[in-house]
GUVOMI-630230 format. One line per field, with one value per residue: x, y, z of N, C-alpha, C, CB in turn. Coordinates in pm, whole numbers, plus 32768, in hexadecimal, padded with zeros to 4 digits. Glycine has a CB too. Layout:
n.px (X | ...)
n.py (Y | ...)
n.pz (Z | ...)
ca.px (X | ...)
ca.py (Y | ...)
ca.pz (Z | ...)
c.px (X | ...)
c.py (Y | ...)
c.pz (Z | ...)
cb.px (X | ...)
cb.py (Y | ...)
cb.pz (Z | ...)
This chain:
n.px (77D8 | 7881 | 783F | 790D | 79C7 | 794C | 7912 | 7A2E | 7A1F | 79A8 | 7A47 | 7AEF | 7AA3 | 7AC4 | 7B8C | 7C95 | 7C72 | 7D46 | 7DC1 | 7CDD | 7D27 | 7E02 | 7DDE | 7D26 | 7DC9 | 7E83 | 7E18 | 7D92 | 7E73 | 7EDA | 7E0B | 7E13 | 7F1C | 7F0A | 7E41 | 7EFF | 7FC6 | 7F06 | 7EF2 | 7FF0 | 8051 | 7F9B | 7FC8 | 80AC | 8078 | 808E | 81A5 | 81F6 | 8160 | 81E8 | 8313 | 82F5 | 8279 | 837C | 8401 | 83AE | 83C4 | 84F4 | 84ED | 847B | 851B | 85DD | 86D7 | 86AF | 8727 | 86F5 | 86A4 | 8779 | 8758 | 8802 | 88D1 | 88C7)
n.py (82D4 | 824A | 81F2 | 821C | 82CB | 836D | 83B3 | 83FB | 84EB | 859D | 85E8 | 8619 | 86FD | 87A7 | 87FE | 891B | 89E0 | 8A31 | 8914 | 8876 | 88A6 | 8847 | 8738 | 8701 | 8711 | 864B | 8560 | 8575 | 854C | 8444 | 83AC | 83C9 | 838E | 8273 | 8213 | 825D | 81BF | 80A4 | 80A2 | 80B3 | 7FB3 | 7F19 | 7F15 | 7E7B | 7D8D | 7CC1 | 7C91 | 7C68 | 7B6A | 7AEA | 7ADC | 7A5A | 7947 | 790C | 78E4 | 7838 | 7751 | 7746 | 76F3 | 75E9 | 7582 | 755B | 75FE | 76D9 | 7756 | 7711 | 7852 | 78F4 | 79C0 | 7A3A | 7A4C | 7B2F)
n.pz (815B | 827E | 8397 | 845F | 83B7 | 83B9 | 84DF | 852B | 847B | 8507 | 8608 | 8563 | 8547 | 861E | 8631 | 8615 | 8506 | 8470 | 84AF | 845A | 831B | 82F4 | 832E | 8274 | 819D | 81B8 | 81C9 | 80F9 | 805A | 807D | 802B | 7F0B | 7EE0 | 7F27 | 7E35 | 7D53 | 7DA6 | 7D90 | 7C81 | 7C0A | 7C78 | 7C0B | 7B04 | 7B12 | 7B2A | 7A6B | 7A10 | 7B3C | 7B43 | 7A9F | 7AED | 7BD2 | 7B98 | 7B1E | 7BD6 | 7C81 | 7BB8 | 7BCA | 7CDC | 7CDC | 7C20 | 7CD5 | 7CC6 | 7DB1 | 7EE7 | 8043 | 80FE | 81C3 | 82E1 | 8380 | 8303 | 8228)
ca.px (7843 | 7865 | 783A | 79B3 | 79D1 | 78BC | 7938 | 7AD4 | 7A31 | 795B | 7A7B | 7B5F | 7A55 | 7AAC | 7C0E | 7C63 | 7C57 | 7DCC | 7DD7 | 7C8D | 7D44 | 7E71 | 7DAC | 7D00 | 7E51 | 7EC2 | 7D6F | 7D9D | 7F14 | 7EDE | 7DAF | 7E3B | 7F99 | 7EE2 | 7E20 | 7F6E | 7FF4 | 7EDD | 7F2B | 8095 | 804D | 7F3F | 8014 | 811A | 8073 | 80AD | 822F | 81FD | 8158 | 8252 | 836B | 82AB | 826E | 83F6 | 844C | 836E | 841C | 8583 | 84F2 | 844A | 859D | 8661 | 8714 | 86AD | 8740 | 86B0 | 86D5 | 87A3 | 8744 | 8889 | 8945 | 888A)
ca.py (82E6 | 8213 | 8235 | 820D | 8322 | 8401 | 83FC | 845B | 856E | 8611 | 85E1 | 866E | 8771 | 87F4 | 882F | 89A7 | 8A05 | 89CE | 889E | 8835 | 88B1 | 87FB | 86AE | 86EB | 86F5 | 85C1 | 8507 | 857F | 8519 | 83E2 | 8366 | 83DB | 8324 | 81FD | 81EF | 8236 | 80EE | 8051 | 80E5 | 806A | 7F0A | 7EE3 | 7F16 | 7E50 | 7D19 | 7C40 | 7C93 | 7C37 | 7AEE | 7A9E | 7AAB | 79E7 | 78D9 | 78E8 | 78CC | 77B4 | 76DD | 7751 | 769D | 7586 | 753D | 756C | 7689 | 773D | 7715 | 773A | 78E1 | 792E | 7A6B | 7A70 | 7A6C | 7BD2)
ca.pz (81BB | 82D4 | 840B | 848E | 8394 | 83EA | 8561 | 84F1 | 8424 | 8566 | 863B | 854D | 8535 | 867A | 8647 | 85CC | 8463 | 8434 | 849E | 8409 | 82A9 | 830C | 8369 | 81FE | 8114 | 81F7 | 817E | 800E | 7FF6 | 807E | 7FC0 | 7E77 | 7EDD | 7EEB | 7DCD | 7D25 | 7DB4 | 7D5E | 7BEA | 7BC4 | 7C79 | 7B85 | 7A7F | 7B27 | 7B5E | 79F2 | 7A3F | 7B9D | 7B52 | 7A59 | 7B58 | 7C44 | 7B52 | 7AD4 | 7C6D | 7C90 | 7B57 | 7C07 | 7D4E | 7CD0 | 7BE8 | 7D44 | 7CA5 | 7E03 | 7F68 | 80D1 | 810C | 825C | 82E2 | 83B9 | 826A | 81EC)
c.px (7829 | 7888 | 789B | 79E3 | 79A8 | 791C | 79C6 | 7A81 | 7A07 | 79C8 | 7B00 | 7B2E | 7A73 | 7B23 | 7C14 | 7C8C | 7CB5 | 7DE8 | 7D7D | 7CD9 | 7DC4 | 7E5B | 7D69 | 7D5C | 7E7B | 7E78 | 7D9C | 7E03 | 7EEE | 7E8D | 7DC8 | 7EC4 | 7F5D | 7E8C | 7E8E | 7FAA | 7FB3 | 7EDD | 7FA6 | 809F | 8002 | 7F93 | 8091 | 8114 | 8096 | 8160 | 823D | 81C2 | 81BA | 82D4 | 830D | 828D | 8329 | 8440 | 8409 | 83B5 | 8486 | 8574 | 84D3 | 84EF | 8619 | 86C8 | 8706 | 8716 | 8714 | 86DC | 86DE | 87A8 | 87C5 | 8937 | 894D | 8907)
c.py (8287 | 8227 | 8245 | 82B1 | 839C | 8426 | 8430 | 84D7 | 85A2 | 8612 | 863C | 86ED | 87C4 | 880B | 88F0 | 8992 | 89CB | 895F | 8808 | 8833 | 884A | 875A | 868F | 86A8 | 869A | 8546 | 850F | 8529 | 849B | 8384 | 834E | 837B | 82D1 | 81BE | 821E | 81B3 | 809F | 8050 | 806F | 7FCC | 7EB3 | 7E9E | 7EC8 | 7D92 | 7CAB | 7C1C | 7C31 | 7B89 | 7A98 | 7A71 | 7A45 | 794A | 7897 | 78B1 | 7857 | 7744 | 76BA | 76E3 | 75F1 | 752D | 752C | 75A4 | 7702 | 7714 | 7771 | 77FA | 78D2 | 7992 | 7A9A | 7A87 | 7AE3 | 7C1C)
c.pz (822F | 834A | 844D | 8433 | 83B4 | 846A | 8566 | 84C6 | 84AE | 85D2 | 862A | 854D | 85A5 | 86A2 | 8609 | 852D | 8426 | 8406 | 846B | 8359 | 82AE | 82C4 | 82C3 | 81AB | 816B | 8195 | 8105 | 8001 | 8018 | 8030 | 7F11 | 7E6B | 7EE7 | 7E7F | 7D60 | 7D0F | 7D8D | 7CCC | 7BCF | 7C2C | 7C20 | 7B2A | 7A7E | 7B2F | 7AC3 | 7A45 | 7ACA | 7B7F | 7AF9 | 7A9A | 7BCC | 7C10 | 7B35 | 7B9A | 7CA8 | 7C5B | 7BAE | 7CA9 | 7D26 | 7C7E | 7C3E | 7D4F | 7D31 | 7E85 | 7FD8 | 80D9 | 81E5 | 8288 | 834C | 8361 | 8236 | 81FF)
cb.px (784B | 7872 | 77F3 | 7A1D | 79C3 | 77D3 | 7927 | 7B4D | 79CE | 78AB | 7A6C | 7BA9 | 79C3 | 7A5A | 7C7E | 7CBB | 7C5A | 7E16 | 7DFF | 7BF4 | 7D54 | 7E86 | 7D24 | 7CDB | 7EDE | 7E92 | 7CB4 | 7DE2 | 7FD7 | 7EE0 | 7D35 | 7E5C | 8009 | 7EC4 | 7D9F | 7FAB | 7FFB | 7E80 | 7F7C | 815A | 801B | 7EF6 | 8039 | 8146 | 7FD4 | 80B7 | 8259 | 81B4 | 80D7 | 8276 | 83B2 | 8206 | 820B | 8455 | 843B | 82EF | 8464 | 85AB | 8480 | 83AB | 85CC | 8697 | 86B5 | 8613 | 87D6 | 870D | 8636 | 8802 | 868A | 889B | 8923 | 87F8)
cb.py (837B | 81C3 | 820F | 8145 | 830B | 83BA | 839F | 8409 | 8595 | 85E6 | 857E | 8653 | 8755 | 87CF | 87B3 | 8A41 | 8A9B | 89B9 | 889E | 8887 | 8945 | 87FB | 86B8 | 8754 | 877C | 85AC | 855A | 863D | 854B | 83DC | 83B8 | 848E | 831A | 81D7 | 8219 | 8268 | 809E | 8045 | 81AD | 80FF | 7EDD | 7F5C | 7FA1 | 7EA6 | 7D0C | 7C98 | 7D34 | 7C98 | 7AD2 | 7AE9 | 7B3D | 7A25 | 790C | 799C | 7952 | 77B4 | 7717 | 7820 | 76DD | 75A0 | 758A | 751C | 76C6 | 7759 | 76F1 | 76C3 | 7977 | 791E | 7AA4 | 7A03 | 7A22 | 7C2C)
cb.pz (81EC | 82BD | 8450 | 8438 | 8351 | 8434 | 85D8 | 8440 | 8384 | 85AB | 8640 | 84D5 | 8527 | 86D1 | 85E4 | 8615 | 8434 | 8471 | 8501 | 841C | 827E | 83B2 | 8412 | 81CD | 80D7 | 82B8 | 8184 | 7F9C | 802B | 80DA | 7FCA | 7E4E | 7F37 | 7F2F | 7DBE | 7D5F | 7E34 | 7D8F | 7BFB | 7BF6 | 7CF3 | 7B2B | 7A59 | 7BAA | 7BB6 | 7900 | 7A5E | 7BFD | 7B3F | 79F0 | 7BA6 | 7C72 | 7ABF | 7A57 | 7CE0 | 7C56 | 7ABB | 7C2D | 7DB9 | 7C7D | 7B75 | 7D5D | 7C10 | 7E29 | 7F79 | 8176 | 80AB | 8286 | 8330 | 842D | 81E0 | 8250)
C-alpha cells in the first residue's frame, strides 16, 4: 500500500461508520469499473487500431478535410 493510500485510509478512518461504509462501496465500485474498462478496451484495441490505420489511408489519400469545430 502506499503511503498516499495508507494516509486516505486513517483519515477516512476517522469518519463515522456510515460514512466509512459509504467511502468503502465508493472504492469498490470504482476500482472494479475500471478494471472493466480496462476489459472492454483491451478487447477493443485490434478494432480500434484498424480504424486508425483505415483513417490514416483516408488522410494520407486526401479523402479527409481540416475539422471546424464551429461547424459541430
Amino acid at each position: 500500500m502506499t503511503k498516499a493510500l495508507q494516509k486516505a485510509f486513517e483519515v477516512a478512518s476517522q469518519l463515522p461508520d456510515r460514512e466509512q461504509d459509504d467511502l468503502a462501496a465508493a472504492i469498490i465500485e470504482e476500482v472494479r469499473a475500471e478494471a472493466a474498462w480496462e476489459k472492454a478496451l483491451s478487447a477493443s484495441l485490434p478494432e480500434l487500431e484498424r480504424l486508425a490505420e483505415e483513417a490514416l489511408q483516408e488522410y494520407r489519400a486526401g479523402r479527409t478535410k481540416p475539422l471546424d469545430p464551429e461547424k459541430l
